[in-house]
MIKE-766537 format. One line per 10 residues: number of its first residue (from 0); for each residue x negated, y, z negated of C-alpha. Coordinates in pm, 1 decimal. Example, Ala and Ser with C-alpha at 12.3 -4.5 7.8 and 13.67 -1.06 7.14 Angstrom:
# residues 2
0) -1230.0 -450.0 -780.0 | -1367.0 -106.0 -714.0
***
This chain:
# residues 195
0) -25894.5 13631.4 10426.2 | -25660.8 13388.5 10231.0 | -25764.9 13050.7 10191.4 | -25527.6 12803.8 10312.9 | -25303.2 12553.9 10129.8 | -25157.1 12245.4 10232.3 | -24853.2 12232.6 9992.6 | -24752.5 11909.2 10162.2 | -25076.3 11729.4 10072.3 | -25013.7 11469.8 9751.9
10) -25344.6 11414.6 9530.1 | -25391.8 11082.6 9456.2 | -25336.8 11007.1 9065.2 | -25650.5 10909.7 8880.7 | -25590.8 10697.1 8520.7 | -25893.5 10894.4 8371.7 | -25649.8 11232.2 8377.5 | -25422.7 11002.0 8089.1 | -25641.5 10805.6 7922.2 | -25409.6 10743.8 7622.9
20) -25139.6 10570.9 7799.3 | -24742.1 10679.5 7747.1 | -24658.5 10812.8 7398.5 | -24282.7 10616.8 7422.3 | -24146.4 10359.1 7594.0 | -23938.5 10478.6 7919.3 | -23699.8 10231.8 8041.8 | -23378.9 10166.5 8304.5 | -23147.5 9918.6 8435.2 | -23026.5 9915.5 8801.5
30) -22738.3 9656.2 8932.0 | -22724.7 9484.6 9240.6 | -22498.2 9350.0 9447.0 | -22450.0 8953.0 9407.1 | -22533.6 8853.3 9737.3 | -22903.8 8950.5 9723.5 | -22927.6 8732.9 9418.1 | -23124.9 8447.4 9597.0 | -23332.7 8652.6 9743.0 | -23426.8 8884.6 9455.9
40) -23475.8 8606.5 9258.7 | -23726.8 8480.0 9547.3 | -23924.8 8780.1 9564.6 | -23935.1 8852.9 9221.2 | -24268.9 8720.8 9131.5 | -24455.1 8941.3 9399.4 | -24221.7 9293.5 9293.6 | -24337.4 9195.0 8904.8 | -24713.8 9150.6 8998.5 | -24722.2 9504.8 9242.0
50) -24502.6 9658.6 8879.0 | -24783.6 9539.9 8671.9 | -25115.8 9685.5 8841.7 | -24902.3 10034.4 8784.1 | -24833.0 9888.8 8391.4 | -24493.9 9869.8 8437.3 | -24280.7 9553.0 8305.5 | -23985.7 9445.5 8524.6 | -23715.3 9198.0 8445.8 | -23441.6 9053.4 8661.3
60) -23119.8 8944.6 8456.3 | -22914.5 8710.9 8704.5 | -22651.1 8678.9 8362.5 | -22589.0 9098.4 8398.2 | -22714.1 9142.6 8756.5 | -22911.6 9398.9 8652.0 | -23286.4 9464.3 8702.7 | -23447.8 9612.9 8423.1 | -23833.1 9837.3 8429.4 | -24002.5 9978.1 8127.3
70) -24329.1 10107.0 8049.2 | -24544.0 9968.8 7867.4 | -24891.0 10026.4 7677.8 | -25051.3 9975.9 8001.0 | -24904.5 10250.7 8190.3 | -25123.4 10549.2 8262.7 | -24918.6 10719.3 8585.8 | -24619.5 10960.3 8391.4 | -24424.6 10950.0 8747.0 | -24497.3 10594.7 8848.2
80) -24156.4 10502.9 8611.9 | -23966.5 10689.6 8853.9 | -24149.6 10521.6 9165.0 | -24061.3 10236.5 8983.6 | -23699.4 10337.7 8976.4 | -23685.9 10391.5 9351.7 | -23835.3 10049.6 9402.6 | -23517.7 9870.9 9209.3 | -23299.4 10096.7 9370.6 | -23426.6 10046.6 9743.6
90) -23410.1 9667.7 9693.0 | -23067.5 9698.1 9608.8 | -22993.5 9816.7 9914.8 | -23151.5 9524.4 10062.9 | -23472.6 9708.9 10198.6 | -23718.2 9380.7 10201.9 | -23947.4 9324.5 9927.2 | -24276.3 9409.5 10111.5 | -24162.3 9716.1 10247.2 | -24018.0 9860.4 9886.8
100) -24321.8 9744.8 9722.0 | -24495.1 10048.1 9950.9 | -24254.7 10315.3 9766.5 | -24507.8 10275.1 9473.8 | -24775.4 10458.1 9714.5 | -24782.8 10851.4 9600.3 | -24778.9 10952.3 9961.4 | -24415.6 10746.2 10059.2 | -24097.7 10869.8 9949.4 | -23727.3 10770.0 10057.5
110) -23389.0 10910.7 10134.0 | -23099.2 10782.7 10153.5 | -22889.8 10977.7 10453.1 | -22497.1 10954.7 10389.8 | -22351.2 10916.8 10751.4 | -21962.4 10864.5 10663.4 | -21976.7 11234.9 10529.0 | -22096.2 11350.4 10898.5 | -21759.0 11182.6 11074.8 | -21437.1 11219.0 10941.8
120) -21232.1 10936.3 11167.8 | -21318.0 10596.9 11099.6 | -21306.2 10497.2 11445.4 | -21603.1 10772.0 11584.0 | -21779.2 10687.5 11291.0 | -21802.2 10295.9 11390.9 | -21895.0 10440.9 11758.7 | -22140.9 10694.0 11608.8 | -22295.2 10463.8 11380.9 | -22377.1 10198.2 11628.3
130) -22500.1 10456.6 11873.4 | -22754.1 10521.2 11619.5 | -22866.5 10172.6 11590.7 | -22846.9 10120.9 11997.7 | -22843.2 9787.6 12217.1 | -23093.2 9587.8 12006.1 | -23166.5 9865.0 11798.0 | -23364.7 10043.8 12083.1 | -23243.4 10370.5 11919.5 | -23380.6 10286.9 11553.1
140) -23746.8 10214.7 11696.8 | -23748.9 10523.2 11885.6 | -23643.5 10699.8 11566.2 | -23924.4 10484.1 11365.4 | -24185.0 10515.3 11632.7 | -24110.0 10877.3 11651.0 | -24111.4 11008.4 11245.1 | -24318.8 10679.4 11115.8 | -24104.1 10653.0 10885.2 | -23889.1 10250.5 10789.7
150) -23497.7 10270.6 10870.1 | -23239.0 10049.1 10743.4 | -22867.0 10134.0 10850.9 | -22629.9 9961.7 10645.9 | -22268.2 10092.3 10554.0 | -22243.9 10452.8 10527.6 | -22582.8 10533.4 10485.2 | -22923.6 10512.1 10608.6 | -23212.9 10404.1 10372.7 | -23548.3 10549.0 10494.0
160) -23926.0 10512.4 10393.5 | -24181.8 10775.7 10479.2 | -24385.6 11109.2 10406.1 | -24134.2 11373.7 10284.3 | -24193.3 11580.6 10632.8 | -24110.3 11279.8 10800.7 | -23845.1 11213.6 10614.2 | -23654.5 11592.6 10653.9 | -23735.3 11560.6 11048.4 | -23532.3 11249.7 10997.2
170) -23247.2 11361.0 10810.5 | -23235.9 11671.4 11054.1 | -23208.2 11430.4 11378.3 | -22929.3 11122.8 11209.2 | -22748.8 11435.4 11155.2 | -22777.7 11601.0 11572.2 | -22675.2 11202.0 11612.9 | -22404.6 11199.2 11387.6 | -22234.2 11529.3 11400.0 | -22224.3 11574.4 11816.0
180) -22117.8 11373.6 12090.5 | -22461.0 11399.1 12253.8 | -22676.4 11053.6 12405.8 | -22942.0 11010.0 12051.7 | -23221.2 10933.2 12313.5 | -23168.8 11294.4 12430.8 | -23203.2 11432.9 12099.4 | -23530.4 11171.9 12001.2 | -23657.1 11297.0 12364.9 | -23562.2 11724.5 12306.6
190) -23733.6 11672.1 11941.7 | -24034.9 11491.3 12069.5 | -24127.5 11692.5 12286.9 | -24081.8 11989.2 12050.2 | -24391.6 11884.5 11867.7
***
């Protein structure tokens, strides 16, 4: 008999598998909107110390509105520059500090879901979108309660934090939301009680 595998399980990375460090220097620059200036420049301190246990340098240029992460001598993790990537690019979006600091985790990953593609009048897309958030964004903690996963709707999109399975259950259900006229607590209810 076969032995199983879990291809969804993620092995935690161990520094003793690159003990040498990185051979070159990997860097990038992200930009961000001018509005979350003040409060990137707030939270800096705390993204710059989770950056470093990782060995990764951050800087935020308020002249360029760019934020910049490199690797340095330090840095043991080959991926962790692209975790470090989606950390820059989530607060952009204005996910919170404290919850894009947990992107850095090898088991969380994100997606961002583009809804305006989904609608094509601007009018059911408005009505769409706010169904999705609900009255007092009942409909986002049903959706976060059910696929433990961190949803920000904002635009056209929605940012999300999670496991990958979570995450495709996720995409799967914003778009049943999105693409039909059906209630989204009908659709959180049919795939809840599918599992």
């Amino acid at each position: 008999m076969a032995e199983y595998i879990n291809h969804w399980r993620i092995e935690k990375f161990d520094p003793a598998w690159n003990p040498t460090g990185m051979l070159e220097v990997s860097s990038f620059s992200r930009r961000y909107p001018r509005y979350i200036e003040t409060y990137l420049q707030a939270c800096w301190q705390s993204v710059k110390s989770a950056l470093k246990e990782y060995g990764v340098s951050c800087k935020l240029s308020v002249v360029e509105g760019t934020m910049t992460g490199s690797t340095t001598k330090k840095t043991r993790d080959p991926y962790i520059i692209v975790k470090a990537r989606d950390l820059l690019r989530l607060l952009s979006r204005s996910v919170p500090a404290p919850q894009a600091i947990k992107i850095l985790k090898d088991d969380m990953s994100y997606d961002i879901i583009n809804i305006r593609k989904m609608v094509r009048k601007k009018e059911r897309f408005v009505r769409r979108r706010q169904r999705l958030v609900g009255p007092d964004y009942s409909t986002l903690k049903a959706l976060e309660t059910l696929t433990n996963c961190y949803i920000l709707v904002q635009g056209n999109t929605v940012a999300a934090m999670g496991s990958f399975k979570a995450l495709r259950k996720l995409r799967r259900i914003v778009g049943y939301i999105e693409s039909t006229s059906w209630d989204p607590l009908t659709i959180i209810n049919a795939e809840y009680n599918r599992f």
